[in-house]
C-alpha positions, 0 to 999 in steps of 0.5 A: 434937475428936477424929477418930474411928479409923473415919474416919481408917482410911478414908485409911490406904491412899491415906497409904500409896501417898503415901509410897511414891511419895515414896520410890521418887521419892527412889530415881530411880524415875518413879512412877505410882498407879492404873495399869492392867496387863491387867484389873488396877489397880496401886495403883502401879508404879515404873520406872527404867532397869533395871526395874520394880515393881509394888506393892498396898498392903493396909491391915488384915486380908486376906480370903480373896479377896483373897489368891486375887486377889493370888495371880492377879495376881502370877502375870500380872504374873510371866508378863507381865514376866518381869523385873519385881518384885511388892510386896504392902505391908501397912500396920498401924494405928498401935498406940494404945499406940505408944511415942514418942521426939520427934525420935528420927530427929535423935538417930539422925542425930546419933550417926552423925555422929560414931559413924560408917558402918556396915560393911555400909553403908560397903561400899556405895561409896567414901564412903558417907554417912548422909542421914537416918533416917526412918520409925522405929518403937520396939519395946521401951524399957527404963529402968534409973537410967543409961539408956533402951535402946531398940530400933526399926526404920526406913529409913535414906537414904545417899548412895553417892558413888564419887568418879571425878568424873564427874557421876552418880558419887553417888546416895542409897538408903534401906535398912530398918534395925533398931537397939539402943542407950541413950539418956541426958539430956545437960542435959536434952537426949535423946541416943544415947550407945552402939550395941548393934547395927545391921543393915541390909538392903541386899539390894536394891543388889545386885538 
């Protein structure tokens, strides 16, 4: 049987704010759905010792009076807790023409292992490590005789280790990513074989 699209659209939100909790659970945060904030309910909020994030996840086209009502509800939370964060996520449906690699988060993860870390994650700690890739997304594929180039997008996770022994000297964050590399078979066996580019946005270790 197939499941029809207007169906499974019907549990994309609740998929979404699942994820992110997972995430931002991985990231140290406590994490709560469905909160109430003044006349206002949180699809979810995210707190930690140093601050705190309010987040709506909006899946498919955003009507006019749900802007005007975002508008509304970033300015409360702005003026309520001043130091706080107001993330409006927007969640699109999966492209039925999607392009898919199977296990491309492993290829990725095997190629670091022995390309290296990244400079702009490197800098990050003493020993910074790559944990995992996840969430990755193909944009474009280009198939020459030689190789497959692809470029994508997602989230790595490294851990930050800064080696002072003390016991919460290390941690793991997850860092947006965006890549452009070849593929090729090795014995029948997809593997990543050069890096055209890698940048990832760390912005949020230094907020």
């Amino acid at each position: 049987m197939n499941i029809d699209k207007r169906y499974l659209r019907k549990y994309y939100h609740h998929a979404a704010v699942d994820q992110l909790c997972n995430q931002y659970k991985k990231r140290g945060y406590k994490v709560t759905v469905e909160e109430k904030i003044g006349k206002y309910r949180l699809d979810m909020v995210a707190r930690n010792d140093d601050s705190i994030i309010f987040f709506e996840v909006k899946t498919g086209d955003v009507r006019a009076e749900t802007k005007e009502r975002i508008k509304e509800l970033g300015q409360f939370l702005k003026e309520s807790y001043p130091n706080s964060k107001f993330l409006l996520v927007a969640v699109r449906y999966p492209d039925e023409d999607a392009i898919i690699i199977d296990n491309i988060e492993a290829i990725l993860f095997d190629f670091f292992v022995g390309y290296g870390i990244p400079s702009e994650l490197d800098e990050l700690s003493t020993h910074t490590t790559i944990e995992d890739f996840s969430n990755v997304s193909i944009n474009s594929v280009e198939i020459s005789n030689s190789s497959i180039r692809i470029e994508c997008e997602g989230e790595v996770e490294v851990n930050l280790d800064y080696d002072n022994h003390e016991s919460d000297a290390d941690f793991n964050m997850s860092f947006p990513f965006v890549l452009k590399g070849a593929l090729e078979f090795n014995k029948e066996k997809l593997e990543m074989v050069d890096l055209e580019d890698f940048s990832a946005d760390t912005s949020e270790f230094y907020d």
